[in-house]
N, C-alpha and C positions, 0 to 999 in steps of 0.2 A: 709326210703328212703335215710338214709346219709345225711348229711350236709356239706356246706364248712367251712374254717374257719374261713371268714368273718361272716358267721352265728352265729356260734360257740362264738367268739368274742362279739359280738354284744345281743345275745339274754342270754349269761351266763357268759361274762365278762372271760371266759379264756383265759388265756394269748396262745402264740406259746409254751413256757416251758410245759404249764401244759397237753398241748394235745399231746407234743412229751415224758413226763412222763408216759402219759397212752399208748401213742403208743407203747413205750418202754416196756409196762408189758404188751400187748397182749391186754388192754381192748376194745383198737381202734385198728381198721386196718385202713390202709392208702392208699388211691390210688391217689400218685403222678403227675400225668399225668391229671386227671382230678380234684386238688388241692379236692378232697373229702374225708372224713372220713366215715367208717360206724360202725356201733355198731351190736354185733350177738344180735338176739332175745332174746336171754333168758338172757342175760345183760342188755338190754334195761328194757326188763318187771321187773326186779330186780329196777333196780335204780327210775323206774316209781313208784314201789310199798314203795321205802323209801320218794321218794317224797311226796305221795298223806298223809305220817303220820304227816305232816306237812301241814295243809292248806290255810294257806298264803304263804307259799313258792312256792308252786305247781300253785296257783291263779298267781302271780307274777310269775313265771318262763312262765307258761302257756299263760296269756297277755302278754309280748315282745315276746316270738316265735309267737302269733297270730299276733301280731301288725309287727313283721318283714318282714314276706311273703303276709300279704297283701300289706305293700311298698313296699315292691318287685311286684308285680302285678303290682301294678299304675304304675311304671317306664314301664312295659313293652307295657302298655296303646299304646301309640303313637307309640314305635319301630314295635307292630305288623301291624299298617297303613302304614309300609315304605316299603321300597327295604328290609331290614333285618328281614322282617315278618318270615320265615324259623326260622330265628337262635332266634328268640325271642320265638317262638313256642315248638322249642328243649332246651331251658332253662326251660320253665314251664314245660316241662315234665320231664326232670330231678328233678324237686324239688314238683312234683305232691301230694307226701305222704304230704308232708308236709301242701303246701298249703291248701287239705283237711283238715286237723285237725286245721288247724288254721283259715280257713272257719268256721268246727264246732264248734270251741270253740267261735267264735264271736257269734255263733247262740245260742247258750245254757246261754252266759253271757250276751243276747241282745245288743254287738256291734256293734250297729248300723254305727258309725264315721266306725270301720274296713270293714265293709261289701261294704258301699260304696265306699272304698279305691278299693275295690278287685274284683267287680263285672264286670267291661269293658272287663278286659282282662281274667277271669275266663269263662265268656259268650263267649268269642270269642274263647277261646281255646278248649272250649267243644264241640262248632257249626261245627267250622274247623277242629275238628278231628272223627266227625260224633257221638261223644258221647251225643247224645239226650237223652238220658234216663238218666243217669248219669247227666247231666242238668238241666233236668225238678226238679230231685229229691233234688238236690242241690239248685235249686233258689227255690221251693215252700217252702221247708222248711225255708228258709230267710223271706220271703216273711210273714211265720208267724209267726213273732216275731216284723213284724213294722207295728206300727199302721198308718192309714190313717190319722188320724187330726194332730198328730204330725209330721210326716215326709211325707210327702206326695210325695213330689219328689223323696226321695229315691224308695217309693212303686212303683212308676210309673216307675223305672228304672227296677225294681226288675220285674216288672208284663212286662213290653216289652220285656223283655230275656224269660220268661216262657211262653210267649205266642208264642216264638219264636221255642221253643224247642216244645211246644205243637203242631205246622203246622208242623214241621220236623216230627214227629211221627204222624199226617196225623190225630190228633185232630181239622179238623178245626174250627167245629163252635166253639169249647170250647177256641182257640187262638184271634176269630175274636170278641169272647162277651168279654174275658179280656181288650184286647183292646179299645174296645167300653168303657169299664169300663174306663179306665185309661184317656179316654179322657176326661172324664166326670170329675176327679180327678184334674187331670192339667187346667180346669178353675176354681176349688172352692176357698175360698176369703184367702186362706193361700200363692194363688202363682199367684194369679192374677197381684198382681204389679210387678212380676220375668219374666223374660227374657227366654221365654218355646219354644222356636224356635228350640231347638234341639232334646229334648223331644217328642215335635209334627213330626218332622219330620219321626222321627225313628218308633212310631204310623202307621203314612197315610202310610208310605210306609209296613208295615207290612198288616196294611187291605187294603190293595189293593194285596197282596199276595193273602189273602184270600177270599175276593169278584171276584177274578180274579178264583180260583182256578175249575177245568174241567168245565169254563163255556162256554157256547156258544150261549149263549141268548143277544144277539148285547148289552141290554138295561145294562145287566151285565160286559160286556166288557169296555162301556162307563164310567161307575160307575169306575170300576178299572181304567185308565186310567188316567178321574180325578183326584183319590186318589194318583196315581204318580206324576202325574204334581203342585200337592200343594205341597204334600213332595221335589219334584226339587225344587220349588219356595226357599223354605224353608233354602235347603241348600247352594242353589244361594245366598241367601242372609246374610247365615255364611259364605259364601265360603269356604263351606268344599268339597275340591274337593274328597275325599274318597266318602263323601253323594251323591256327584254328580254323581259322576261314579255310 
């Protein structure tokens, strides 16, 4: 997918000389306008495969490009809850290739710290762009590689995106029992004395999607209803006016 040269910088330490030396022999193209580089495939796959004979350098090259785009993700965390939601949305698809593989690479070396960095705004750009399947697939896979005693809250964050993407594909009870799960998660004695009001919130208001979901049995309406009004409570009380709305 191309890189900038903040990227470039940042995750291989090349200078501006050394990427306008390779521009200059043809190995990068350059698209000015959009201050982006790209590389042709079959140079790519070349330079990939001098890499991998080396495997601390490829592990080390491989973590800072995983660790770059997932902080790039977390910055984009909050701008997607603004006015500039659009242009935060059209950034992470510009750098989509990337953040994949630096997704996958967290998953395969159980970076667990990158995964959490990159989850908020990866979950939202997949929901928001109707890419549910491509979601599902992406957070279950995360999902097993962190354990429940040791990080519990990561899981709980990982399992409220999947459960979220499972109601979008019209999996409901299989979305409403993760949930149920996760609730169950977020009281045990690793997070009991932690501050789970955001967590819970983002929960009730999922199963009450799904207890709501083509019902028409008042006693089920009611059920939903409640589960809205805790999760408002919830957010009322972070004032998180995004939760609120």
């Amino acid at each position: 997918g191309g890189f900038t040269r903040h990227a470039a910088q940042k995750i291989t330490t090349a200078s501006v000389r050394d990427l306008s030396v390779l521009s200059s022999k043809s190995l990068l193209q350059t698209n000015r306008a959009a201050n982006r580089y790209q590389i042709h495939e079959l140079l790519r796959q070349y330079g990939a495969e001098k890499l991998a004979g080396n495997g601390a350098d490829e592990a080390a090259a491989r973590d800072r490009h995983s660790a770059y785009y997932a902080d790039l993700l977390h910055q984009h965390a909050v701008v997607l809850k603004s006015a500039e939601q659009r242009a935060a949305l059209t950034a992470i698809q510009g750098e989509i290739e990337n953040v994949r593989a630096a997704w996958d690479w967290a998953i395969t070396q159980k970076q667990t710290h990158t995964l959490d960095q990159a989850l908020e705004s990866l979950g939202q750009f997949y929901e928001w762009h109707g890419r549910v399947q491509e979601g599902q697939a992406a957070f279950r896979a995360a999902l097993g590689v962190v354990d429940a005693e040791a990080e519990p809250r990561l899981r709980v964050r990982l399992s409220s995106w999947l459960a979220t993407f499972l109601y979008w594909l019209g999996r409901i009870d299989e979305a409403r029992e993760l949930r149920e799960q996760s609730l169950v998660l977020l009281d045990s004695p690793p997070l009991v004395d932690q501050d789970r009001r955001a967590e819970r919130a983002v929960i009730l208001l999922g199963l009450g999607q799904s207890v709501g979901f083509g019902a028409i049995d008042p006693q089920a309406n009611q059920a939903e209803l409640q589960l809205y009004e805790q999760s408002l409570a919830l957010y009322e009380a972070l004032q998180d006016r995004w939760g609120m709305a």
